[in-house]
C-alpha positions as CSV (number, residue, x, y, z in Angstrom):
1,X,8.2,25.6,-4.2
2,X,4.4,27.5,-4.0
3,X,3.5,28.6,-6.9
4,X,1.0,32.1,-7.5
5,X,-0.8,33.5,-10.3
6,X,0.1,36.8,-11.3
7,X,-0.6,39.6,-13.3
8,X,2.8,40.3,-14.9
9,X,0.7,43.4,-17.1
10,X,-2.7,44.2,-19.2
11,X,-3.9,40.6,-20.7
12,X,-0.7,39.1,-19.0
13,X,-1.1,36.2,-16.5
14,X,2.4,34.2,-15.2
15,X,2.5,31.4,-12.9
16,X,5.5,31.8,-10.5
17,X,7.3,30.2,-7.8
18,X,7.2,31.8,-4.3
19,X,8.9,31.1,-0.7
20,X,6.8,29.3,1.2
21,X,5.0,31.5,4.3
22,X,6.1,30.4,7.9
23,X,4.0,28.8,10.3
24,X,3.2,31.1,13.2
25,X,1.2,30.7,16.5
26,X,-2.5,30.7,15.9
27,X,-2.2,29.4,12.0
28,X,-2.8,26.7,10.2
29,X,-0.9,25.4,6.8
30,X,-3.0,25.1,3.9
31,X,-2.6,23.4,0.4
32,X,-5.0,24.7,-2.2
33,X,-7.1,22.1,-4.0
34,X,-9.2,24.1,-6.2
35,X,-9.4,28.1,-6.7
36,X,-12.2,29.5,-8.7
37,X,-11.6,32.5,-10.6
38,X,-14.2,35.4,-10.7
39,X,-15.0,36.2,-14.4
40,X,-15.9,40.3,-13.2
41,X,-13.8,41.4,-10.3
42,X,-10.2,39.4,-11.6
43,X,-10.8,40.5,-15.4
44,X,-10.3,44.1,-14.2
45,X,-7.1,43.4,-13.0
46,X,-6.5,41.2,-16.3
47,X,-7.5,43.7,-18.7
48,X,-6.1,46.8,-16.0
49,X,-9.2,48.5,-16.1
50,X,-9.7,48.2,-12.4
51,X,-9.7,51.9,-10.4
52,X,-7.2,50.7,-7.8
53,X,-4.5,50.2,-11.2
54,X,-5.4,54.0,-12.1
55,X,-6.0,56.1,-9.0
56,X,-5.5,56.5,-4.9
57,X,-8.3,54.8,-3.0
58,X,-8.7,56.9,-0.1
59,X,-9.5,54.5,2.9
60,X,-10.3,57.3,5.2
61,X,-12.8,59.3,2.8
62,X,-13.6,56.0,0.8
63,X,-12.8,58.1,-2.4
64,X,-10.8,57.4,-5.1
65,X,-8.6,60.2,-5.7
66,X,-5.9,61.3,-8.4
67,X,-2.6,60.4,-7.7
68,X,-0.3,57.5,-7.5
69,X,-2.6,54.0,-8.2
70,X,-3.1,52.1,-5.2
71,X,-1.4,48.8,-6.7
72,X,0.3,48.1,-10.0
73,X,1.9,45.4,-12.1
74,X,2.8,42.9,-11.4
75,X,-0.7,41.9,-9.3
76,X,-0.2,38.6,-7.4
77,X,-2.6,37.1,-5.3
78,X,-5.8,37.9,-6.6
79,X,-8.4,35.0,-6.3
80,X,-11.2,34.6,-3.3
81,X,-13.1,31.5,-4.4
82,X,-10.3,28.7,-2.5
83,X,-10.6,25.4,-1.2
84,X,-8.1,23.2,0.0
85,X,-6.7,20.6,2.5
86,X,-5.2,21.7,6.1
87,X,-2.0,20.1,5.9
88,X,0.1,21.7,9.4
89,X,-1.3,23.1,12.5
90,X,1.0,25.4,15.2
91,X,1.0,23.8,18.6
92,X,-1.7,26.3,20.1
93,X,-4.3,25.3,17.5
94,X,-6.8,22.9,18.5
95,X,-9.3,23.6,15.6
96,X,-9.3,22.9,12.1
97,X,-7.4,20.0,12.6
98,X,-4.7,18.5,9.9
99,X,-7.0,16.4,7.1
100,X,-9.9,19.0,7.2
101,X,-10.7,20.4,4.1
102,X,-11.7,24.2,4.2
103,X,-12.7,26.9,2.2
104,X,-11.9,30.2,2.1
105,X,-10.3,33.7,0.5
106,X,-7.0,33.3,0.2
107,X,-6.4,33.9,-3.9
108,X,-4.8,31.7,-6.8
109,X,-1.7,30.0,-4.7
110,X,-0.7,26.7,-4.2
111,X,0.1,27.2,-0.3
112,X,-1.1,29.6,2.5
113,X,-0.7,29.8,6.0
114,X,-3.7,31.8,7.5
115,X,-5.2,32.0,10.9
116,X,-6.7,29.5,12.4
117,X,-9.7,31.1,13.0
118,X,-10.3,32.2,9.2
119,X,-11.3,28.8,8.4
120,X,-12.1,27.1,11.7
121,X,-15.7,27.6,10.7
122,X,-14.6,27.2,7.1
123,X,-14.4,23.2,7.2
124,X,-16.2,21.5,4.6
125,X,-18.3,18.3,5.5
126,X,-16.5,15.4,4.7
127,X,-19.0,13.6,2.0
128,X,-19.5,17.0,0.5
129,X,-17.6,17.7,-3.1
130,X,-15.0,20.0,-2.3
131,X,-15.4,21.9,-5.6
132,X,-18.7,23.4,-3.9
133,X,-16.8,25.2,-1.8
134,X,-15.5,27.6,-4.4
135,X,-18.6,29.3,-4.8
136,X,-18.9,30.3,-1.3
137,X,-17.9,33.6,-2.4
138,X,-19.9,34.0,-5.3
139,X,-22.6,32.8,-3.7
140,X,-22.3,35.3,-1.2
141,X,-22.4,38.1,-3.8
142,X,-25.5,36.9,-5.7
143,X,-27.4,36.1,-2.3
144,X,-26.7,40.0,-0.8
145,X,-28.0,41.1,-4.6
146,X,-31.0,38.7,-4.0
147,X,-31.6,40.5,-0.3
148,X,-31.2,43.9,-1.8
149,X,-33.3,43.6,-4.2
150,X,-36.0,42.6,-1.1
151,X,-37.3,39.8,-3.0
152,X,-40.4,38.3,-1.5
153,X,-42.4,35.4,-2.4
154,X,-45.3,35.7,-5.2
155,X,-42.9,38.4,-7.0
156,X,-41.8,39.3,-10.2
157,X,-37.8,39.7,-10.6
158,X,-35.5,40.4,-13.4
159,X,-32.0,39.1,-13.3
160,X,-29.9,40.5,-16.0
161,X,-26.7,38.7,-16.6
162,X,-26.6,34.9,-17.1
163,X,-22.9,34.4,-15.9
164,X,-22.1,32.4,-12.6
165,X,-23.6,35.0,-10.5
166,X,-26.6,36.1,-12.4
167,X,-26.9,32.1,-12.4
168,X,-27.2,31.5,-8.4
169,X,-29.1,34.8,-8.3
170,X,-31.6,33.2,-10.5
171,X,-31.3,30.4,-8.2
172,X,-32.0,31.9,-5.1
173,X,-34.6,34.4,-6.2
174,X,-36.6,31.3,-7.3
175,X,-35.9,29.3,-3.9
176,X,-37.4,32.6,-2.1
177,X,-40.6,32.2,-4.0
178,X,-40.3,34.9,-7.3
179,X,-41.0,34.4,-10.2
180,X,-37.8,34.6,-11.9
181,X,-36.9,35.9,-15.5
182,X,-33.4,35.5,-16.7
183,X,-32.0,38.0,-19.4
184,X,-29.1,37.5,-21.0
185,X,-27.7,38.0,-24.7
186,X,-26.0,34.4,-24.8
187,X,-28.7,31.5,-25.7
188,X,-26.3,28.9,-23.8
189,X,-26.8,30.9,-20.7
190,X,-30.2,31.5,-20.7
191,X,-30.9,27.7,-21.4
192,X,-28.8,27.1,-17.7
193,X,-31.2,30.3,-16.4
194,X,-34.5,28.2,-17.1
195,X,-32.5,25.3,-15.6
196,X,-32.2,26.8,-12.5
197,X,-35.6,28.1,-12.3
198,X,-36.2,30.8,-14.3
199,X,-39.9,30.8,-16.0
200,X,-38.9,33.2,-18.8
201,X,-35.9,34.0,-20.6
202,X,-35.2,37.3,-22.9
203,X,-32.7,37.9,-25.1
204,X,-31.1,41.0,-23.7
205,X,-30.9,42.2,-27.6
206,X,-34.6,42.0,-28.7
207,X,-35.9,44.6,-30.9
208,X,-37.3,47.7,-28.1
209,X,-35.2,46.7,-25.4
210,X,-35.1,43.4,-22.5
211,X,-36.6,46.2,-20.2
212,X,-39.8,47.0,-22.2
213,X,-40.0,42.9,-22.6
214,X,-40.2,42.0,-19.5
215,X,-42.7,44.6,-18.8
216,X,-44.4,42.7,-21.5
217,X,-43.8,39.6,-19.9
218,X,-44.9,40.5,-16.3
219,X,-48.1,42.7,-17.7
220,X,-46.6,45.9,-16.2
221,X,-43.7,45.8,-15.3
222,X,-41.4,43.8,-12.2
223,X,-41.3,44.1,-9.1
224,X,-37.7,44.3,-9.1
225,X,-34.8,43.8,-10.8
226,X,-31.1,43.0,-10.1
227,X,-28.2,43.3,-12.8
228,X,-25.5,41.6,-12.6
229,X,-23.5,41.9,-16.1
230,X,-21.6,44.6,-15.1
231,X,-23.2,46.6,-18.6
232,X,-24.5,50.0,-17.9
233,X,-26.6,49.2,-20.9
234,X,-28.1,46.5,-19.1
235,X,-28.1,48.9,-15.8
236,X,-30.3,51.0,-18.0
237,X,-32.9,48.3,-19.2
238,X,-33.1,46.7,-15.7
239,X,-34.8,50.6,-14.5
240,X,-36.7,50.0,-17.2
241,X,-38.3,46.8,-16.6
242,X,-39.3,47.7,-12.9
243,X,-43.2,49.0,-12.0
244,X,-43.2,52.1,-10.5
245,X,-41.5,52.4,-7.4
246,X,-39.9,49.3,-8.0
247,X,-36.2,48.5,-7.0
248,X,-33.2,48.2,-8.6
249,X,-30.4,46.2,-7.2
250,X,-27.1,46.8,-8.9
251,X,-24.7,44.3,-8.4
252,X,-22.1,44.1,-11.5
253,X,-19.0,45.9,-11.2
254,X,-18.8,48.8,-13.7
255,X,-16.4,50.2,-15.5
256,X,-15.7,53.6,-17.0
257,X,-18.8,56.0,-17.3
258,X,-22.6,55.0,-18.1
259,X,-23.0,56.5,-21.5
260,X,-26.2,54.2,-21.6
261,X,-27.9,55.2,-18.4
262,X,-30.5,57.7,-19.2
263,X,-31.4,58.9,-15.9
264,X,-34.1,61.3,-16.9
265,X,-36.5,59.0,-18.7
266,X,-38.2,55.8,-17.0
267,X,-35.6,56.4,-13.8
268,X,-37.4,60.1,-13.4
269,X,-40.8,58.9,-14.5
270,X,-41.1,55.8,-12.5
271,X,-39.5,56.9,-9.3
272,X,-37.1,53.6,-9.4
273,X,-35.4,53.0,-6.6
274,X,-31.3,51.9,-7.4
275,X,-29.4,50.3,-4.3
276,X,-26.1,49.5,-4.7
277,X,-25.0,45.9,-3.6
278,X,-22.0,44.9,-2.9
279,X,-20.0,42.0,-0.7
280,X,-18.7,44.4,1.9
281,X,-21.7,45.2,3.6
282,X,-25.5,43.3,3.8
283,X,-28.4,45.6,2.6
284,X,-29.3,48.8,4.8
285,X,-32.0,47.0,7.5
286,X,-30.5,43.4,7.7
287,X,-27.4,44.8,9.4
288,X,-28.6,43.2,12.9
289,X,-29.7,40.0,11.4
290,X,-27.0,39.6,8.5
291,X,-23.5,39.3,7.8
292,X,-21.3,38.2,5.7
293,X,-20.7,35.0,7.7
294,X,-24.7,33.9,6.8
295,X,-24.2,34.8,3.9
296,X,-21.6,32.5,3.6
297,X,-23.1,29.8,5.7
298,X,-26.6,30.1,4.0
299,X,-24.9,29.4,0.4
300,X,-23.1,26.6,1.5
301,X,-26.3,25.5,3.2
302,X,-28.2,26.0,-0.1
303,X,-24.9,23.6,-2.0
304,X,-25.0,20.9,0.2
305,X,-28.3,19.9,0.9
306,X,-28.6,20.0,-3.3
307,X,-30.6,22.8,-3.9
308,X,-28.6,24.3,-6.3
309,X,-26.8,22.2,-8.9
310,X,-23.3,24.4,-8.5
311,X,-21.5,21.5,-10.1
312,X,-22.8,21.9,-13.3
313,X,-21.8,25.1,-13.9
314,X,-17.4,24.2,-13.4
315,X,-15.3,23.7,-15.8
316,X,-11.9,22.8,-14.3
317,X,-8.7,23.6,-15.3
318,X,-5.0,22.7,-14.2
319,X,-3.1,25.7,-12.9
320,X,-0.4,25.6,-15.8
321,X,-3.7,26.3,-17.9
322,X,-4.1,29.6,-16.3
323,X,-3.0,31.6,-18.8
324,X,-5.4,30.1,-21.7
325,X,-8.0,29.9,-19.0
326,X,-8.0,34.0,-18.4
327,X,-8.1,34.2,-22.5
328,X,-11.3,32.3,-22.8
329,X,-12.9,34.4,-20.1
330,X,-11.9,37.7,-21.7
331,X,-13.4,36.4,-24.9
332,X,-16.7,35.6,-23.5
333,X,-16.2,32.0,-24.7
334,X,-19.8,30.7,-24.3
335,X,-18.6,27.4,-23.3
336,X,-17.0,28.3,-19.8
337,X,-19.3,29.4,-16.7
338,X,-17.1,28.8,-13.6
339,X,-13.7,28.2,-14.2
340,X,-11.6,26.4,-11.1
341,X,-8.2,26.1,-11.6
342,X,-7.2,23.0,-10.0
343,X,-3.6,22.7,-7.9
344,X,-1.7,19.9,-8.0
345,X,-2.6,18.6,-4.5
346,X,-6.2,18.3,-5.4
347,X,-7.4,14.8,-5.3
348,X,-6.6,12.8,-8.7
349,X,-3.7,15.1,-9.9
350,X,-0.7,13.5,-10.5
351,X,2.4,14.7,-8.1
């Protein structure tokens, strides 16, 4: 039988059996390899701090609204960092074909039918890891904060939050040209930042705050900054490590209020300029040259030619593990970047 993680309740996660999805016209079979799980966006639903488990999101207005919550327990099927092996194709599919191995957003399951032409340009190159192909996604999200954060070449940018995303930010801020410095509160993490190009690393707890030490650091100030801890603490010291005018890109997914955020200080003063970045749209001005599709190709472009050592930052585990997996997370255990839960049909498992 498929199996699916599921959030059974608050710091509960299950793994459970499921009826296997018919194959329709148009769709293709799929049997998940690897499935990466996203240490921001899935802990909300693990820890049921997430705004769909406590109010109405109003498609039509795009508010959230009081009321009855959008979804509750149990929460199956979260997960959007998937790679696995077509293994059935319906008659009137001609592309991907049965052997390819494809990547995708289809959450933490062991089988998925989907439409063909979700993954068609999904398809993984065959001497290509496959485990790359669960940061397609993440990627994705660090690349749009890198764009709206209108990095250039010769600049100075801040990246606050050393986790997998802060990580290929880093990355890709430095393969645009900036000079990159990586702030974090974990010395593990910021040791993987300089790896992957930063030139300076501050500990996000230094005595006067890692905004006025960058400023320090870039004699004035950066050009721009992009936070992506999710800490509205961290939201606060990223306005403060900007020049004037300078940008703000704010990626992490918040929670609660922003007791931290002191808007009428250096925000006021400075005249900083916070965008919001998030996956569903490209920054304001790329629109006709961007979408999430380059985004997606450009990552995996960026993966497999090697110019950004993804690899290093997985640590797999088998599916059963899920459970002890979503603990470690949750704690901050500094010894897990990228976790991949890895499926019985992935290559090496025993069946």
């Amino acid at each position: 039988m498929p199996q699916i993680v599921q959030f059974p309740g608050p710091l509960q996660v299950d793994l459970v059996e499921v009826a296997a999805m018919p194959l329709t016209p148009g769709t293709v079979r799929v049997a998940t390899w690897y499935s990466g799980i996203s240490a921001g966006t899935e802990l909300t639903a693990y820890r049921g701090t997430n705004p769909y488990l406590t109010s109405t999101w109003d498609a039509g207005r795009r508010l959230f609204v009081p009321g009855e919550p959008s979804f509750g327990y149990p929460v199956q099927g979260w997960g959007y960092s998937e790679v696995g092996q077509v293994v059935e194709v319906a008659d009137d599919v001609d592309t991907p074909r049965v052997g390819d191995v494809v990547h995708g957003l289809w959450g933490h399951r062991s089988d998925v039918v989907l439409p063909a032409t979700a993954v068609a340009w999904r398809v993984l190159p065959p001497d290509v890891d496959p485990v790359l192909g669960t940061f397609a996604r993440v990627g994705s999200v660090a690349l749009n904060a890198v764009l709206a954060a209108d990095v250039r070449l010769g600049e100075q940018v801040a990246v606050f939050g050393q986790g997998v995303i802060g990580l290929l930010a880093t990355r890709f801020a430095t393969l645009s040209g900036a000079r990159v410095l990586a702030v974090d509160a974990q010395p593990a993490r910021l040791a993987v930042g300089r790896a992957f190009g930063a030139v300076e690393v501050v500990d996000a707890a230094v005595p006067g705050g890692a905004g006025a030490a960058v400023r320090a650091l870039t004699g004035g100030g950066a050009d721009s900054a992009i936070e992506l801890s999710g800490s509205d603490r961290a939201l606060h010291e990223a306005v403060r490590s900007v020049v004037v005018e300078g940008t703000v890109a704010a990626a992490g997914f918040y929670q609660g209020g922003a007791e931290h955020l002191r808007l009428g200080e250096e925000f006021h003063h400075n005249r900083v300029r916070v965008v919001a970045s998030q996956i569903s749209g490209v920054p304001v001005g790329l629109g006709g040259r961007w979408d999430q599709p380059r985004l997606v190709r450009t990552v995996i472009g960026q993966l497999t030619r090697g110019a950004v050592d993804a690899a290093a930052l997985v640590t797999q585990v088998p599916v059963e593990d899920v459970a002890s997996a979503f603990d470690r997370l949750d704690r901050g255990d500094p010894g897990v970047l990228q976790v991949v839960l890895r499926f019985d049909a992935a290559p090496g498992r025993a069946r």
